[in-house]
N, C-alpha and C positions, 0 to 999 in steps of 0.2 A: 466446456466451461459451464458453469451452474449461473444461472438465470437471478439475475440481481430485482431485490425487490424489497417493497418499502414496508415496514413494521412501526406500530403505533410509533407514526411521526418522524419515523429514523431513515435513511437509507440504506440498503445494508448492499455494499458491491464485496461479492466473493474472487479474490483472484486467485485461483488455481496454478501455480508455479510448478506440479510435478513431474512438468518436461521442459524446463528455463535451467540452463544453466551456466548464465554469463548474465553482466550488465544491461546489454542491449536487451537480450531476452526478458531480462527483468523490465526493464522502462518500457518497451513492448505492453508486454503485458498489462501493467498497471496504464500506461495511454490508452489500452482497450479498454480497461474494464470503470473506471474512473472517469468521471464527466470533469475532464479537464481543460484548461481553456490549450488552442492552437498552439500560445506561445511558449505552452509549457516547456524547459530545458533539459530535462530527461537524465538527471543525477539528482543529488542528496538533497542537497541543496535547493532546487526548485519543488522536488519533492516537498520539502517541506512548507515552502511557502503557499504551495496549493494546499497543506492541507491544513494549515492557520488564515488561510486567506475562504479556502470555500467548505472546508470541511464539517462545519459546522449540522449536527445532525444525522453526521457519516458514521456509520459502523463496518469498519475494511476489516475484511477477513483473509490474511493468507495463508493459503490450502498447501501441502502436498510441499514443504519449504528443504525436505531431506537432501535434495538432491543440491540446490543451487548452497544451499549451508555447508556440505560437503566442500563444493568447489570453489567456493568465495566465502570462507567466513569471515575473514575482517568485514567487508564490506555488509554481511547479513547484521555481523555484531551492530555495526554504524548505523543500518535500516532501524534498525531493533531502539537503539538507542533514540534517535532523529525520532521516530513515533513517539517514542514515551514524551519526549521531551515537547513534541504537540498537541498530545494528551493532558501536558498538564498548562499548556498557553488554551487552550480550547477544550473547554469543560463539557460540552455534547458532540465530543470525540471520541469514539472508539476505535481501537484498533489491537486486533489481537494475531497470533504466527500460530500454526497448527502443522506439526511434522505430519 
């Protein structure tokens, strides 16, 4: 997993998906890589509120998305979706998907 680190003022956490291929594996993942609070609830849904609630400054990057997009695309679709949509509630949010 690549090594998260801070750029003029931003934080940038990389999470690397290219061996996730289910739900779990995915909430997994982003609870490593994400400085999220304990109570987080590990679907769409809490997702999102972590990242309108602390994301502010955040640039998430998911890596390597071929595999879990294969095998859950509604749900990547809805991922993909739910960002944009806190992208545009939280203006020093980034968040971009890289195959």
């Amino acid at each position: 997993m690549e090594e998260n680190r801070e750029r003029e003022g931003r934080n940038i956490y990389i999470i690397d998906l290219s061996d996730v291929s289910d739900r779990k594996g995915l909430h997994d993942r982003i609870q490593e890589v994400l400085p999220l609070p304990d109570y987080y609830g590990r679907n769409l849904d809490a997702l999102y509120d972590a990242l309108t609630e602390f994301g502010n400054g955040w640039d998430v990057r998911f890596t390597g998305c071929g595999l879990i997009r294969e095998c859950l695309p509604a749900y990547m679709d809805a991922l993909g979706r739910l960002c944009r949509q806190a992208r545009e509630e939280m203006e020093n949010l980034t968040v971009t998907f890289e195959d």
